[in-house]
N, CA, C and O of each residue as an XYZ file, in Angstrom:
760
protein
N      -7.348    -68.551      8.144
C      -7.080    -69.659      7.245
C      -5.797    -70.365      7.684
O      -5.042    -69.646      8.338
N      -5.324    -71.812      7.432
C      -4.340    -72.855      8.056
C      -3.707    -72.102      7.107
O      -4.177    -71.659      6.059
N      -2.288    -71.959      7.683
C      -0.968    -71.652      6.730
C       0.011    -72.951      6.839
O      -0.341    -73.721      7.732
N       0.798    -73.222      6.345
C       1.762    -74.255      6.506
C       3.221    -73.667      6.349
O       3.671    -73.031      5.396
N       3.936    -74.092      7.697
C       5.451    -73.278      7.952
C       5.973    -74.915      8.685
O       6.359    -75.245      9.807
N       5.671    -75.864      7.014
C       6.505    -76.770      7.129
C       7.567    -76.841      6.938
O       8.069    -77.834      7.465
N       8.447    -76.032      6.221
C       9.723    -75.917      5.764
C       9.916    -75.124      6.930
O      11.107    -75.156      6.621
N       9.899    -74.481      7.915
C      10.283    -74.457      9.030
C      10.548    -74.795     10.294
O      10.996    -74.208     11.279
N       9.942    -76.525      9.897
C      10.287    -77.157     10.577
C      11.726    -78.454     10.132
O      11.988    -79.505     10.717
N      12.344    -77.893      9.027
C      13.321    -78.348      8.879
C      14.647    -79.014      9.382
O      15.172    -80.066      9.017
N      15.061    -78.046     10.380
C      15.922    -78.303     11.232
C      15.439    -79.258     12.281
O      16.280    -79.650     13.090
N      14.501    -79.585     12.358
C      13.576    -80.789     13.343
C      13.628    -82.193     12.851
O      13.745    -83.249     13.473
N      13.465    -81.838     11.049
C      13.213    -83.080     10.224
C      14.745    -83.475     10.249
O      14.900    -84.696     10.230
N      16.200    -82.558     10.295
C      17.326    -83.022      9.894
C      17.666    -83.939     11.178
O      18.247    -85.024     11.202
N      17.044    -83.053     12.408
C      17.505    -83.940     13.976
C      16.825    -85.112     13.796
O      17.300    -86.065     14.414
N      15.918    -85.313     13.175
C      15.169    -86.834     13.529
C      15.874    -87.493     12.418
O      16.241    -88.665     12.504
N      16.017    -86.962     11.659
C      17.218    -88.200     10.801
C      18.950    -88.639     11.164
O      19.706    -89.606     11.064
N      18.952    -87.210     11.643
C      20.149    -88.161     12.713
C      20.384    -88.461     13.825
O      21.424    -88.540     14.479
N      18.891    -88.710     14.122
C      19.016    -89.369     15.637
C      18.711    -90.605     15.137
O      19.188    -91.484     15.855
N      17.981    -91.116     13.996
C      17.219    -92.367     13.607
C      18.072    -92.805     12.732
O      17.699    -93.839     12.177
N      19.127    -92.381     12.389
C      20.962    -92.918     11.740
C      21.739    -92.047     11.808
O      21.909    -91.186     10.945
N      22.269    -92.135     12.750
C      23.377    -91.726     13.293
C      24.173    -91.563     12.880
O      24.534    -90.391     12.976
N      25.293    -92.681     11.950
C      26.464    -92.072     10.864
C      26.093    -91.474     10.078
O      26.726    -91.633      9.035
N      24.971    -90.500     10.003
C      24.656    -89.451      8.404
C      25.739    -88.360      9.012
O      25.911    -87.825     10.107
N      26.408    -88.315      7.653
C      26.908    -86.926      7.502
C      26.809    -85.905      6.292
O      27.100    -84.718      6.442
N      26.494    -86.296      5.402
C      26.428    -85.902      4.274
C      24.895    -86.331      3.795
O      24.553    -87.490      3.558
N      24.125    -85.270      3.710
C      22.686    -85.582      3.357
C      22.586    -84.615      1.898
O      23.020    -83.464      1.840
N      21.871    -85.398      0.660
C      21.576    -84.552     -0.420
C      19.886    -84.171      0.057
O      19.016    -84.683      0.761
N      20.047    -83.009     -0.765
C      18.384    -82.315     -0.707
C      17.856    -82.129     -2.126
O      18.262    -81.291     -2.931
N      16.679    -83.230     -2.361
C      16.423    -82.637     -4.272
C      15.053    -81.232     -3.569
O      14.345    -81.231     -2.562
N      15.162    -80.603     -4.283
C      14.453    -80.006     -4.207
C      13.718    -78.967     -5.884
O      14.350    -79.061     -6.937
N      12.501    -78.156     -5.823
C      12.780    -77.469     -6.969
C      12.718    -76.184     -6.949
O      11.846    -75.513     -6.399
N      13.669    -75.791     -7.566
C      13.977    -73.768     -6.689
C      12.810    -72.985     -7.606
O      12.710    -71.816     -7.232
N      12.060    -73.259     -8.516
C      10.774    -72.838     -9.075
C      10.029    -72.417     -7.167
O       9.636    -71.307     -6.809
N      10.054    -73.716     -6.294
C       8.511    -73.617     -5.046
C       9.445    -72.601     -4.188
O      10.478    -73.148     -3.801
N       9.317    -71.351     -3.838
C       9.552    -70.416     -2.904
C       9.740    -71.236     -1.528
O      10.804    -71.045     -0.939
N       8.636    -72.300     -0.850
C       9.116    -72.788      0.682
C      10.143    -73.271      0.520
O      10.943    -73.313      1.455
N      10.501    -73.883     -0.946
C      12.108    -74.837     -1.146
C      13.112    -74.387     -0.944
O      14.100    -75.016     -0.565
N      13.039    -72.997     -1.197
C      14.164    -72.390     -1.815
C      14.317    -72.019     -0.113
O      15.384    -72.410      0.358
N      13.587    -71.468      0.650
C      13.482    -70.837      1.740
C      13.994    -72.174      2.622
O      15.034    -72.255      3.276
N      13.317    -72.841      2.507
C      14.175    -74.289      3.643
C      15.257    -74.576      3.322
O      16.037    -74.731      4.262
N      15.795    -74.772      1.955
C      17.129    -74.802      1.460
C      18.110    -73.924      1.987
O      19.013    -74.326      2.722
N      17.961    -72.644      1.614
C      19.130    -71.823      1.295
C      18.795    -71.127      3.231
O      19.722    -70.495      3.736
N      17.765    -71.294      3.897
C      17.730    -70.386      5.317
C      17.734    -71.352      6.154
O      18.776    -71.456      6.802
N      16.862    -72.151      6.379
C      16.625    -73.065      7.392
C      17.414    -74.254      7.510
O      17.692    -74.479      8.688
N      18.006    -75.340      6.468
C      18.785    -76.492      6.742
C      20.276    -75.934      6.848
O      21.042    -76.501      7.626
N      20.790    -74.669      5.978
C      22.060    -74.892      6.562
C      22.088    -74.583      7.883
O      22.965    -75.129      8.553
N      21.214    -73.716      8.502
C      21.998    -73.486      9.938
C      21.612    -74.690     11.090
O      22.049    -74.955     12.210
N      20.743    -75.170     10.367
C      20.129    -76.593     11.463
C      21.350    -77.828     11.435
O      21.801    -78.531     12.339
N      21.770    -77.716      9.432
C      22.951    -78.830      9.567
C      24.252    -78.316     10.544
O      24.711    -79.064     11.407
N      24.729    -77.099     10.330
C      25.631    -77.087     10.994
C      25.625    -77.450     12.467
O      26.548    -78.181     12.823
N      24.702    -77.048     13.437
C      24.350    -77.174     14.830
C      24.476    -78.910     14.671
O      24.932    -79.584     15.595
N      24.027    -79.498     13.424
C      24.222    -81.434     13.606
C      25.416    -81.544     13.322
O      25.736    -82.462     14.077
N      26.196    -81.307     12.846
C      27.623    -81.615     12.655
C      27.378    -82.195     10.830
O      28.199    -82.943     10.299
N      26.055    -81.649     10.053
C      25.662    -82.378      8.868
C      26.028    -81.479      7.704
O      25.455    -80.389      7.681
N      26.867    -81.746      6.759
C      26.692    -81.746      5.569
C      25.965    -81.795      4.371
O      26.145    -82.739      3.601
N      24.926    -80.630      4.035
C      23.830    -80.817      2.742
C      24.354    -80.394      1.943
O      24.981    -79.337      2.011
N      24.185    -81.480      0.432
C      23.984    -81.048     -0.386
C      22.530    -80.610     -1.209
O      21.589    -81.383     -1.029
N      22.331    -79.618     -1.951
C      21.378    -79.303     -2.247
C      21.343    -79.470     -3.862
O      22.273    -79.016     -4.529
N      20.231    -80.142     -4.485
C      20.268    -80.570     -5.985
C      18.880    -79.982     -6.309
O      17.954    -79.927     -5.501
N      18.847    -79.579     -7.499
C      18.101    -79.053     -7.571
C      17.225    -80.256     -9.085
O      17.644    -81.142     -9.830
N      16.096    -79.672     -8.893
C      14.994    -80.383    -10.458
C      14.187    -79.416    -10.451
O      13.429    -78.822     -9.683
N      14.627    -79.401    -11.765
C      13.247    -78.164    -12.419
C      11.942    -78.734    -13.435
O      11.038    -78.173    -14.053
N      12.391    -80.211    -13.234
C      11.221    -80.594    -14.409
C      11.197    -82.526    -13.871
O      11.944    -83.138    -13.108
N      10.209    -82.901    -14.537
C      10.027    -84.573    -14.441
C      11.730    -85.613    -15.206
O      12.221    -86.719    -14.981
N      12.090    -84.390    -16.165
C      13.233    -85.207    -16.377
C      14.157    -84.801    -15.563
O      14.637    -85.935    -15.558
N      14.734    -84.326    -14.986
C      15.302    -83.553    -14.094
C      16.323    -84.946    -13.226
O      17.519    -85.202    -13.090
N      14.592    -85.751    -12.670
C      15.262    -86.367    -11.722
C      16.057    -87.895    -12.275
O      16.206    -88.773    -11.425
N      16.370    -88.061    -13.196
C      17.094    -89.047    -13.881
C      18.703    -88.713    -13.906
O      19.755    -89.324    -13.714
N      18.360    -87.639    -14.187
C      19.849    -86.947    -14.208
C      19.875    -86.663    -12.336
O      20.877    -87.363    -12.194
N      19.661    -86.349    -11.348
C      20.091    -86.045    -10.263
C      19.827    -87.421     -9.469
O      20.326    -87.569     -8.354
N      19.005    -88.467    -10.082
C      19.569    -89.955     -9.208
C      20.510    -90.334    -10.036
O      21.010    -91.317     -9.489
N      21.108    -90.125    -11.132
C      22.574    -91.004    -11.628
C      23.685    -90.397    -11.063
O      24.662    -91.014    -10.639
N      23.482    -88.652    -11.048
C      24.487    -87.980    -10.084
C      24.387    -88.359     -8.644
O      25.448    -88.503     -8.037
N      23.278    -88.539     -8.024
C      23.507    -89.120     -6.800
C      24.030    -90.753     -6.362
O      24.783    -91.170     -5.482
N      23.124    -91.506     -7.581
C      24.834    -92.395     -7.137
C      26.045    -93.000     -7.477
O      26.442    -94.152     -7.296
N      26.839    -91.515     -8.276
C      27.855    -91.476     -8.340
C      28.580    -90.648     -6.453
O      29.345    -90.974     -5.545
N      27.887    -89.765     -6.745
C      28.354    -88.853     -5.094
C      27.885    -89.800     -3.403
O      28.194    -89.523     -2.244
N      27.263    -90.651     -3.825
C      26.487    -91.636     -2.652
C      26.982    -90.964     -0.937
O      27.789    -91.135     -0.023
N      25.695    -90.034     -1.413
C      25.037    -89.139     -0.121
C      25.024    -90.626      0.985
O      25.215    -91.767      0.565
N      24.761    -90.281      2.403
C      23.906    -90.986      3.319
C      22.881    -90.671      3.660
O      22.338    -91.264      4.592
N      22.199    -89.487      2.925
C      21.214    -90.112      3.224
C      20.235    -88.701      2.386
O      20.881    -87.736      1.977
N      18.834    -88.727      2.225
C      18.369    -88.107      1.438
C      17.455    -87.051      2.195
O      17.219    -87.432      3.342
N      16.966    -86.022      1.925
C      16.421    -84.785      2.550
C      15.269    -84.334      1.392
O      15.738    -83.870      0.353
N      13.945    -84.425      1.487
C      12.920    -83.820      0.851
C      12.362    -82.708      1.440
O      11.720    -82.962      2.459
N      12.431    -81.094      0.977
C      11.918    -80.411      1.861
C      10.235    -80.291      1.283
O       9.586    -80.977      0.493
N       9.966    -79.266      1.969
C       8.625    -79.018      1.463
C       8.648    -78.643     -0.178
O       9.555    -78.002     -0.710
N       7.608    -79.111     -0.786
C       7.849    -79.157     -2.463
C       6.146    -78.657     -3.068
O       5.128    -78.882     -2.413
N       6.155    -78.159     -4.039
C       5.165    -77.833     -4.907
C       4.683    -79.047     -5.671
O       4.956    -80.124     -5.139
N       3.853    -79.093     -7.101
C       3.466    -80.004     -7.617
C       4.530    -80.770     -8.153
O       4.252    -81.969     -8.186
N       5.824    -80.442     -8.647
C       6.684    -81.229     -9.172
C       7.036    -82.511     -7.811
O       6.788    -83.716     -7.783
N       7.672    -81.641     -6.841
C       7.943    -83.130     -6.056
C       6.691    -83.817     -5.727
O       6.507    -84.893     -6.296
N       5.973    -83.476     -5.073
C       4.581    -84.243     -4.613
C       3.997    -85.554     -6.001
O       3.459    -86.659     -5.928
N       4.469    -84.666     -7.167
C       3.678    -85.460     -7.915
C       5.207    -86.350     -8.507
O       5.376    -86.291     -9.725
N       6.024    -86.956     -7.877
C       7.452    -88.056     -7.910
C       7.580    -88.426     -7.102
O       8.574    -89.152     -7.104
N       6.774    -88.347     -5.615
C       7.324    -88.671     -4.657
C       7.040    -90.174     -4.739
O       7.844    -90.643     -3.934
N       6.631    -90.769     -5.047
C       6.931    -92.348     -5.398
C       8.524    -92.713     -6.067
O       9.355    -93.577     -5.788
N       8.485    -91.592     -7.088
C       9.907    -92.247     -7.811
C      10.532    -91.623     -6.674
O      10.635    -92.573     -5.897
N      11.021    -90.599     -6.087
C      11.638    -90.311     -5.020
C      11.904    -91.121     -3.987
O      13.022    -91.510     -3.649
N      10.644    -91.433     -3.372
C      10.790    -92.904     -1.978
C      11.590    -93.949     -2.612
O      12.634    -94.399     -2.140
N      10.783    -94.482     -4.229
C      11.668    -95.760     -5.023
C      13.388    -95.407     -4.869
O      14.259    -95.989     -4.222
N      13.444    -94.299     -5.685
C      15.071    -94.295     -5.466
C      15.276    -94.169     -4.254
O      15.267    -95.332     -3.852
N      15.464    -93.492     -3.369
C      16.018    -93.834     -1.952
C      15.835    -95.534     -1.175
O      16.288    -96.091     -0.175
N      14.884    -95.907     -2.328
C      15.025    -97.685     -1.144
C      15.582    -98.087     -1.954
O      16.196    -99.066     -1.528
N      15.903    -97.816     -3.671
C      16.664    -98.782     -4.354
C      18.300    -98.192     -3.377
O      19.143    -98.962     -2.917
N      18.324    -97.145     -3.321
C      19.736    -96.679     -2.954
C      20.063    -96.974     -1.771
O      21.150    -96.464     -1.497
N      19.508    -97.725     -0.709
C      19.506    -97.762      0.572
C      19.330    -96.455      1.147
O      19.265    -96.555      2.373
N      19.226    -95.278      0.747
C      19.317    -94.048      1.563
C      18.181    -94.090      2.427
O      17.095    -94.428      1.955
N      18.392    -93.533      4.656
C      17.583    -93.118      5.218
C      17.127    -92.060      4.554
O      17.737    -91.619      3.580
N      15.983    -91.519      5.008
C      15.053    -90.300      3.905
C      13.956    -89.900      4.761
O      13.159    -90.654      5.319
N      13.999    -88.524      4.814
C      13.161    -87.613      5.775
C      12.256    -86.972      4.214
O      12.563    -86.871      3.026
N      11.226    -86.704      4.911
C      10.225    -85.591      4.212
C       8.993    -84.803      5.171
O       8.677    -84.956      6.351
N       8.493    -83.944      4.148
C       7.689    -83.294      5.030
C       6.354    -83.774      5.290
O       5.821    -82.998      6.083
N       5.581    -84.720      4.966
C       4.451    -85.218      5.096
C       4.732    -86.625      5.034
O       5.652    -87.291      4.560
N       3.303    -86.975      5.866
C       3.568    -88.587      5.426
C       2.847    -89.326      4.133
O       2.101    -90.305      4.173
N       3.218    -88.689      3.147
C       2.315    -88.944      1.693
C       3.618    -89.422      1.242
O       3.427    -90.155      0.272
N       4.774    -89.333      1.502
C       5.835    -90.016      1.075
C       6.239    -90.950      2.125
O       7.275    -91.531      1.801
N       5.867    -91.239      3.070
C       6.627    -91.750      3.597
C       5.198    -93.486      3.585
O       5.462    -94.636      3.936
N       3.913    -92.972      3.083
C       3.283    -94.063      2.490
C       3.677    -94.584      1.331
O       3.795    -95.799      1.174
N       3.928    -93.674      0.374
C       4.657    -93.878     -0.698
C       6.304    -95.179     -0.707
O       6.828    -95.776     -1.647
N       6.568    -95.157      0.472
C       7.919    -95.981      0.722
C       8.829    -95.556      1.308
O       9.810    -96.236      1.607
N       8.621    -93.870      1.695
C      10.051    -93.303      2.335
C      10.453    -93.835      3.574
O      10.071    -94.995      3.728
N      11.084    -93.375      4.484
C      11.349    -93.781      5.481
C      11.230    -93.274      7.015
O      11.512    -93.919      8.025
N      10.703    -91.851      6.919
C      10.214    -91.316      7.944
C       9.908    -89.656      7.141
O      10.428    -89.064      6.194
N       8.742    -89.334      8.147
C       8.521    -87.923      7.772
C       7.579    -87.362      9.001
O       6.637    -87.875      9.605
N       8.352    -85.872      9.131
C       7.637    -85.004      9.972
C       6.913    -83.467      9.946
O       7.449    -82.373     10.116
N       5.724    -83.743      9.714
C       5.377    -82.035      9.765
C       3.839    -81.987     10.365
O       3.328    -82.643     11.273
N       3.332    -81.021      9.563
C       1.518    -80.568     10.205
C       0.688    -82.080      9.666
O       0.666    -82.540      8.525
N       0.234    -82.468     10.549
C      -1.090    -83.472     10.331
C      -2.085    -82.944      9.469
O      -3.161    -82.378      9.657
N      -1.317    -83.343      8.301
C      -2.595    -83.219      7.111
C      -3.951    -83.142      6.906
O      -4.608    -82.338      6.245
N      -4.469    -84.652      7.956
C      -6.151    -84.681      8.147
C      -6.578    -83.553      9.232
O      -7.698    -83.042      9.232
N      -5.819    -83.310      9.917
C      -6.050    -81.814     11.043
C      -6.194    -80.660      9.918
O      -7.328    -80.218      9.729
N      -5.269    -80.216      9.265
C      -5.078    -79.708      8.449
C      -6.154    -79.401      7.250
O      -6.380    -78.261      6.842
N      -6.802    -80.618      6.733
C      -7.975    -79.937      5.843
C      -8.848    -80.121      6.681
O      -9.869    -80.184      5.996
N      -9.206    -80.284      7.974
C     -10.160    -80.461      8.814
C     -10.545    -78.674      8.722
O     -11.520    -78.263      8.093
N      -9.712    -77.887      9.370
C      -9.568    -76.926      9.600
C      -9.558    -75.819      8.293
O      -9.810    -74.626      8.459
N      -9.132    -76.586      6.603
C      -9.989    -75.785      5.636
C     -11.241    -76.045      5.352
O     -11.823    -75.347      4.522
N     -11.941    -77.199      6.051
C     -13.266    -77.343      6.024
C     -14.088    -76.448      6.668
O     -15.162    -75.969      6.304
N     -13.497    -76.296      7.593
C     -13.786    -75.675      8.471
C     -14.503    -73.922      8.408
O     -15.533    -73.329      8.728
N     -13.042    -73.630      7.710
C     -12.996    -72.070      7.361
C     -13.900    -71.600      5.840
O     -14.433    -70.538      5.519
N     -13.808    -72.540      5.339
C     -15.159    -72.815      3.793
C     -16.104    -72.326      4.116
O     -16.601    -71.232      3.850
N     -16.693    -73.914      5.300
C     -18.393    -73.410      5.715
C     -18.165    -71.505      6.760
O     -19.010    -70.624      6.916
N     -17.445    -71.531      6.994
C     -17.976    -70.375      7.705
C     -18.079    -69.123      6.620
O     -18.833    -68.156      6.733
N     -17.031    -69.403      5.414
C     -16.891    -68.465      4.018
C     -18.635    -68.502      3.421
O     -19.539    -67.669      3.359
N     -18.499    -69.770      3.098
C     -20.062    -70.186      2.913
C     -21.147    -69.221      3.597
O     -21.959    -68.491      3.029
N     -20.982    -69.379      4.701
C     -22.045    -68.587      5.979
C     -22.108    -67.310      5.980
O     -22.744    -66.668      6.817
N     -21.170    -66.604      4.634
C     -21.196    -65.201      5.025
C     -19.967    -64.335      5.167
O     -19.739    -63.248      4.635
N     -19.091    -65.172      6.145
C     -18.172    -64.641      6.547
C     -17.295    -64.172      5.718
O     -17.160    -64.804      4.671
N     -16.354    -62.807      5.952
C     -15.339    -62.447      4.462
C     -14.114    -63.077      4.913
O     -13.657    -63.216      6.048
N     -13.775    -63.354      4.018
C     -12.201    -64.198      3.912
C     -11.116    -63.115      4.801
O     -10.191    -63.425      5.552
N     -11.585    -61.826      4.426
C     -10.311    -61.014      4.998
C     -10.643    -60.447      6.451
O     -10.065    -59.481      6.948
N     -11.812    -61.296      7.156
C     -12.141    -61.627      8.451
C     -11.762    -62.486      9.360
O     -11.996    -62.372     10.563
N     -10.893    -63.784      8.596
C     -10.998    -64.501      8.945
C      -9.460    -64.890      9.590
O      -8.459    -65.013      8.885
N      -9.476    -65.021     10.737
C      -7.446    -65.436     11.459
C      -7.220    -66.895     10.540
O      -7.784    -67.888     10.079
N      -5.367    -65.854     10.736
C      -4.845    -67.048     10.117
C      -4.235    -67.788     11.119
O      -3.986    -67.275     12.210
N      -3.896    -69.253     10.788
C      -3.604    -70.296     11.641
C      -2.606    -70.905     11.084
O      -2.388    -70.947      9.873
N      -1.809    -71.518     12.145
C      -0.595    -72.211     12.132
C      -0.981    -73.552     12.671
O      -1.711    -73.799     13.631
N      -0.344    -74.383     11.860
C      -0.886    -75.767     12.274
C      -0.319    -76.402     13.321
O       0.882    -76.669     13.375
N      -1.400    -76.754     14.460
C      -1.064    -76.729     16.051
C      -1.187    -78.585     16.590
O      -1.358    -78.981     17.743
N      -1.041    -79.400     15.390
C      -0.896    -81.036     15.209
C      -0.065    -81.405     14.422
O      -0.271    -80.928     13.306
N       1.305    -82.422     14.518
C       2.110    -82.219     13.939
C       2.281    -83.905     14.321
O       1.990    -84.445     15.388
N       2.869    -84.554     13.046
C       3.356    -86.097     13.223
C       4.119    -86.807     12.545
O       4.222    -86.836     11.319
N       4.789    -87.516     13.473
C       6.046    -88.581     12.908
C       5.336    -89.725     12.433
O       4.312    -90.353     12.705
N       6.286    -89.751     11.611
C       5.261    -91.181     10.605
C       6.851    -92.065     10.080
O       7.671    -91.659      9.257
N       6.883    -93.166     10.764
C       7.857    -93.736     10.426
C       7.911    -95.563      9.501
O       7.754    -96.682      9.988
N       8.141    -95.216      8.340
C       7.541    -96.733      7.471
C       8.868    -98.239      8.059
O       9.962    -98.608      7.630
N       8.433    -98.454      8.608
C       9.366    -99.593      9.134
C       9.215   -100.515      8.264
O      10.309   -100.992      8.565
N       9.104   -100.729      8.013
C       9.089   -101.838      6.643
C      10.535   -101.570      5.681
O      11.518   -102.281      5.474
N      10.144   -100.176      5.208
C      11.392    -99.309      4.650
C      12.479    -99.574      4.869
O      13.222   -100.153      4.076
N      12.923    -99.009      6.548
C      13.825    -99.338      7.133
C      14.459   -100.254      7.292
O      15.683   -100.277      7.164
N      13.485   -101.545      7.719
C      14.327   -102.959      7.574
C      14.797   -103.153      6.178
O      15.966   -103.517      6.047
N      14.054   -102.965      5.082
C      14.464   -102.832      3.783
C      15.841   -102.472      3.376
O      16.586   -103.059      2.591
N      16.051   -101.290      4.127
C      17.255   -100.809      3.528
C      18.786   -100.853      4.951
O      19.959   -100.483      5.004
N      17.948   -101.433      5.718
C      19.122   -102.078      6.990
C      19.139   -101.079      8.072
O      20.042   -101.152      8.905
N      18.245   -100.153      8.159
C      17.920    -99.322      9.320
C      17.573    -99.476     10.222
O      16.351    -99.536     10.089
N      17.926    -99.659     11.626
C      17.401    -99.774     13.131
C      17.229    -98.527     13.735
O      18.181    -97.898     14.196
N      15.947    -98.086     13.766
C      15.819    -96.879     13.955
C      15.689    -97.218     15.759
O      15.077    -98.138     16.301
N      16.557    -96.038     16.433
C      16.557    -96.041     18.200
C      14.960    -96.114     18.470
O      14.062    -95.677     17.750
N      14.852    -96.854     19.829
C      13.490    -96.935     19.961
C      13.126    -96.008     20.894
O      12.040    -96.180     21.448
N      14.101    -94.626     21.330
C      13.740    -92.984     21.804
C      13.205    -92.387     20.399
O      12.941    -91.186     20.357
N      13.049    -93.141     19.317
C      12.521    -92.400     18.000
C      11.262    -93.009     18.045
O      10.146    -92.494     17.977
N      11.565    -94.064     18.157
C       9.961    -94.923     17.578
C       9.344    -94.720     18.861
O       8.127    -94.845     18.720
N       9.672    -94.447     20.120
C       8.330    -93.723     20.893
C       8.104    -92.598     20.662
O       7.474    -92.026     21.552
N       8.407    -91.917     19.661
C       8.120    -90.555     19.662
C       7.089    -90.444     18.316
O       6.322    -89.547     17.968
N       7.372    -91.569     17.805
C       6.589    -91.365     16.514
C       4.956    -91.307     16.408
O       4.889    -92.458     16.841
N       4.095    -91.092     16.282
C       2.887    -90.867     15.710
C       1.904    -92.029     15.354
O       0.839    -92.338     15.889
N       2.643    -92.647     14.178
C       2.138    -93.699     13.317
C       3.053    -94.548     12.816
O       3.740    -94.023     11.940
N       3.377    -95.946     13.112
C       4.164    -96.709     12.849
C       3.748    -97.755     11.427
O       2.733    -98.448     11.490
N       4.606    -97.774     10.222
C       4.531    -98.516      9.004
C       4.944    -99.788      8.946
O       6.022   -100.148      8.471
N       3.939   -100.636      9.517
C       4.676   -102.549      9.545
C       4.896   -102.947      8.255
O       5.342   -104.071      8.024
């Protein structure tokens, strides 16, 4: 079965945000410490990736839909450069609109882990190719279907992975992202 060890690709998502703005030094992370990958990309994987960038995270936490009212008025009082979504459960997934919104009302560059936010309005995001991704639980269904036992079946790491960068966004909020980024990207957002 596909596993997802997107929050381990964290330290990847922090390099592509500061290669694609460069003066970040101080990046906030909302995240909600309820989703276990959050807590795990948070507290294991971004600090040691920020330090190797020379980056500064802060980490904010939301535990609920009101949550994030109170952590965008605190954020712009503290005016991060730039914003960090790690991998999230149903709470973020289901804000990531108000999430992308505040980061373009705020000008903040903004990384995430899929590009479901970064359709949403964000500004770049990198992890497992989603449509690969349920391709491959389609996949493993019909063969469940066919017989096969689940606890037969290898698990998989997702071996398609893509930059998705909303340029539109960017000009929006005054971003010139290097164009050693935008050839690297995947899928470009006019």
């Amino acid at each position: 079965m596909p596993v997802s060890l997107s929050g381990d690709l964290g330290g990847k998502r922090l390099e592509l945000l500061k290669e694609a703005a460069s003066k970040v030094a101080r990046v906030a992370v909302i995240y909600d410490p309820a989703n276990t990958p959050s807590v795990h990309e948070v507290k294991e994987v971004l600090p040691v990736a920020a330090r190797a960038l020379g980056l500064t995270i802060q980490p904010w936490e939301v535990r609920d839909a009101v949550g994030f009212g109170r952590v965008f008025a605190e954020l712009k009082k503290e005016r991060p450069d730039a914003l960090y979504v790690p991998v999230g459960g149903p709470l973020i997934r289901s804000n990531g609109k108000r999430i992308a919104d505040f980061a373009l009302k705020s000008r903040l560059p903004s990384v995430y882990p899929n590009r479901l936010f970064v359709d949403a309005g964000g500004v770049m995001s990198y992890g497992a190719d989603l449509a690969d991704s349920w391709r491959r639980v389609a996949y493993f269904v019909d063969r469940i279907l066919k017989g096969a036992k689940p606890a037969d079946l290898p698990v998989e790491q997702p071996t398609k992975f893509e930059l998705v960068i909303n340029l539109k966004t960017a000009k929006q909020i005054g971003l010139i992202i290097p164009p050693e980024v935008l050839a690297r990207a995947n899928r470009l957002i006019k």
